[in-house]
C-alpha positions in Angstrom: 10.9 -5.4 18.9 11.6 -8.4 20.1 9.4 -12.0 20.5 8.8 -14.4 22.6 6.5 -13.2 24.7 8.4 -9.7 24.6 5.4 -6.8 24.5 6.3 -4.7 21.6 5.1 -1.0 21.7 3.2 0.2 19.0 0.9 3.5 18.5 0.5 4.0 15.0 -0.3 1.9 12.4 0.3 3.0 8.5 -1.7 1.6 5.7 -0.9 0.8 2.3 -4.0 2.3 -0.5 -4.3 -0.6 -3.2 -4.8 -3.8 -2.4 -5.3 -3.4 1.5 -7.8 -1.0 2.1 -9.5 -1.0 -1.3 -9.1 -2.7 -4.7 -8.3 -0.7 -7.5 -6.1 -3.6 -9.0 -8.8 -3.9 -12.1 -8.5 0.0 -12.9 -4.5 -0.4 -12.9 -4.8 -3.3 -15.5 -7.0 -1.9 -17.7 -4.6 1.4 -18.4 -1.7 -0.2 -18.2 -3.2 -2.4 -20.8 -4.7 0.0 -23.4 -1.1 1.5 -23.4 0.6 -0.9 -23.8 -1.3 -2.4 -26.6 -1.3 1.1 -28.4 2.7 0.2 -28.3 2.0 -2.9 -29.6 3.3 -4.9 -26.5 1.5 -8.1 -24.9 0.1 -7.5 -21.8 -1.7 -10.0 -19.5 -2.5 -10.9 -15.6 1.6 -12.3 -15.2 2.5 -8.8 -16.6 0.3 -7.2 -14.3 1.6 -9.5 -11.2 5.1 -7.8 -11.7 3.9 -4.4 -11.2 2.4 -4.5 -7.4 3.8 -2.0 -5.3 5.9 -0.5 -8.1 5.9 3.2 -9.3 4.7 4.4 -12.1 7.8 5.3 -14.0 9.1 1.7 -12.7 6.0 -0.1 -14.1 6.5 1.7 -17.5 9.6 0.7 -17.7 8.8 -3.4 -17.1 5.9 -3.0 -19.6 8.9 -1.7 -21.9 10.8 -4.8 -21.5 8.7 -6.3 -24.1 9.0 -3.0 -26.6 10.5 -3.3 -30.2 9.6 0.1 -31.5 11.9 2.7 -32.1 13.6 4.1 -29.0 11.8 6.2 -26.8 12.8 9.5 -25.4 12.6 10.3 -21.4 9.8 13.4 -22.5 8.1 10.3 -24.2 8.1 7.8 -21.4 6.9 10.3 -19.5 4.2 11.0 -21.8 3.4 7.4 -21.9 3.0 7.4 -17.8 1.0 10.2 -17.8 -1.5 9.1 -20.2 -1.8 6.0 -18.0 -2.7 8.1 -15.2 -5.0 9.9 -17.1 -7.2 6.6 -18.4 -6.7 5.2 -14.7 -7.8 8.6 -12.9 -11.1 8.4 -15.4 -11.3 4.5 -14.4 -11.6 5.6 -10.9 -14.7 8.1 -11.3 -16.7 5.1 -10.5 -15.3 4.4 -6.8 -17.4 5.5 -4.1 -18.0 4.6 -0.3 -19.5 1.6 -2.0 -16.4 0.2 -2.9 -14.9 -0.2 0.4 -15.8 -3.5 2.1 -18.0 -2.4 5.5 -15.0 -4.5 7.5 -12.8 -2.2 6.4 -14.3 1.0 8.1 -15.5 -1.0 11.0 -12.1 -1.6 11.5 -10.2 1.3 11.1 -13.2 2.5 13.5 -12.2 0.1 16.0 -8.7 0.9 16.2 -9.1 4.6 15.9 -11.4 4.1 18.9 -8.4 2.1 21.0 -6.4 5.3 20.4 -4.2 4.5 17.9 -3.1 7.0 14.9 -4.1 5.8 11.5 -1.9 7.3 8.2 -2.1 6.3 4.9 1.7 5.1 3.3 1.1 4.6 -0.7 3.3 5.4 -3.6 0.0 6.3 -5.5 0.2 9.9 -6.6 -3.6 9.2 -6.5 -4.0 8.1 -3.1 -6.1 11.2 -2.1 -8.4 10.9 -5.0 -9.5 7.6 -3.9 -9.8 8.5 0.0 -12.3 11.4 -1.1 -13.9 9.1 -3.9 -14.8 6.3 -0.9 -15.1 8.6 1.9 -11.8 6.7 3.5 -10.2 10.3 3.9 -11.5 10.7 7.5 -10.1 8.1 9.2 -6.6 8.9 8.8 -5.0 11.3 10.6 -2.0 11.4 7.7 -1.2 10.9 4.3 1.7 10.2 2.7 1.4 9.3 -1.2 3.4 9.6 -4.5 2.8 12.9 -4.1 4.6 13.5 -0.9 7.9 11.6 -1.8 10.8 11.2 -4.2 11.4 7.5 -3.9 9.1 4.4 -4.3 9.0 1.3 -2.6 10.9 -0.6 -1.6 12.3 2.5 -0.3 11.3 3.1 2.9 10.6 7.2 2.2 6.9 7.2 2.1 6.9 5.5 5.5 9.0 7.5 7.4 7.4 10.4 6.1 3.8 9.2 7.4 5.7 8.3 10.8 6.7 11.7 10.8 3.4 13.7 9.7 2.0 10.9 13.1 4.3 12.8 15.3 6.0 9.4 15.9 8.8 7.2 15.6 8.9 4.4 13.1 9.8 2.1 16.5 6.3 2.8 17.5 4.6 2.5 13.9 3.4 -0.6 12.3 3.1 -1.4 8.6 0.0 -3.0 6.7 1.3 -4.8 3.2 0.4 -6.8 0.7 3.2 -6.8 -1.6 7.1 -7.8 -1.0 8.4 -4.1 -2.1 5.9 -2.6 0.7 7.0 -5.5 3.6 10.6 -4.6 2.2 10.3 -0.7 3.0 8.8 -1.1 6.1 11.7 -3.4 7.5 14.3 -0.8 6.3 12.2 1.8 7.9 12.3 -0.2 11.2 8.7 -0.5 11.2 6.6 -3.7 12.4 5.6 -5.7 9.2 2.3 -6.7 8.6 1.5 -8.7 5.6 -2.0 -9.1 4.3 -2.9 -10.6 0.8 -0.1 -11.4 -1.7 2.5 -10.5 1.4 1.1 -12.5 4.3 3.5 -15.5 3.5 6.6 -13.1 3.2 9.0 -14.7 6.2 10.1 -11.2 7.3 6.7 -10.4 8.6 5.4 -10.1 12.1 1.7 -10.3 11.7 0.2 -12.8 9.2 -3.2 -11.4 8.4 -5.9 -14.3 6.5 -8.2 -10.5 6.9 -7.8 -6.9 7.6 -10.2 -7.7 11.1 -7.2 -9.6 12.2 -5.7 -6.5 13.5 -8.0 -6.4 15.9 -6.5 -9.7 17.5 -3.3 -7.7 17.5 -4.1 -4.4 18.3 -5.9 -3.9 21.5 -5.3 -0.2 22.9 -2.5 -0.7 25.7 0.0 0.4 22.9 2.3 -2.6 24.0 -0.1 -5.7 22.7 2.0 -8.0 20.3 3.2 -11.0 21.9 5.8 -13.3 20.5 3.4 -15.8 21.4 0.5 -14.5 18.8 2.0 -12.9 15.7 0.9 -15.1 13.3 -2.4 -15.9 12.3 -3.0 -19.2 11.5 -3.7 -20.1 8.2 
């Protein structure tokens, strides 16, 4: 992958779940808050900042940071996680295809109809659950979630593994972010970053998106469309 003017070759493209296709952000602060208020531990929008793109057991443990209770065994942190899951998973009963902004299917519809593979890369262990809840499911042709892996980002584990359910190799896969741990995996996983939200000012990325449309600029079918000359939006 190289720039200045260089065609780089790409043929799938692998989406991040929160925060890039849909917004569950809200429904992550409001579990991770009743818990950790039941601890008796502050939580507010900085904490919740700190937790973007972070497992589960990795978010518990900064929410912990702040904990003076008594110690906590590893059978009761894991407790505490899943009783997050639980309030967030009952949070996310109200998603439905109504939740997904209508330039996010048109879209993925565009660039499934200029032949490009779509999968889903999230550490979410509840990444399916909110495909079927929106009706997102059938645009991806693979899915690789918390579920799926052993390692979270910034590892680059469940990116590989959606190259490889694509039939592809990472060379020819991009990367849609918007958080550092995400733009992080995907460079170790020799993938073309794109950063969208939070991410789109990380220097290590390729594509700058203001808007998940932008792709389309990008992304035009011949498999070989990024120019040096065009990666980054301006902003």
């Amino acid at each position: 992958m190289t720039e200045g003017g260089t065609k780089v070759g790409i043929r799938g493209i692998i989406f991040d779940l929160d925060g890039v296709l849909v917004h569950t952000d809200q429904y992550h602060f409001e579990a991770w808050k009743r818990l950790a208020g039941s601890l008796g531990i502050y939580f507010d929008e900085a904490a919740n900042a700190r937790l973007r793109g972070v497992g589960r057991m990795e978010s518990l443990e900064i929410i912990l940071e702040r904990y003076s209770g008594p110690p906590l065994s590893g059978q009761e942190k894991c407790a505490l996680a899943e009783e997050k899951n639980r309030v967030y998973q009952g949070l996310l009963q109200t998603m439905n295809p109504d939740s997904v902004a209508l330039e996010t299917v048109d879209t993925l519809s565009a660039l499934k109809g200029r032949g490009y593979r779509l999968a889903v890369g999230s550490s979410s262990r509840n990444a399916k659950t909110i495909l079927d809840l929106t009706g997102l499911g059938g645009w991806f042709d693979a899915v690789s979630d918390g579920v799926s892996i052993t390692r979270a980002k910034p590892d680059p584990e469940v990116f590989l593994k959606a190259a490889q359910l694509l039939g592809l190799p990472p060379g020819q896969c991009a990367v849609v972010e918007d958080a550092a741990s995400g733009i992080e995996a995907a460079c170790a996983a020799g993938m073309l970053p794109v950063g969208i939200g939070g991410a789109a000012g990380d220097g290590r990325c390729r594509c700058r998106l203001n808007a998940l449309p932008e792709l389309l600029t990008y992304f035009q079918g011949d498999t070989s469309i990024l120019y040096g000359a065009a990666l980054h939006s301006p902003r």
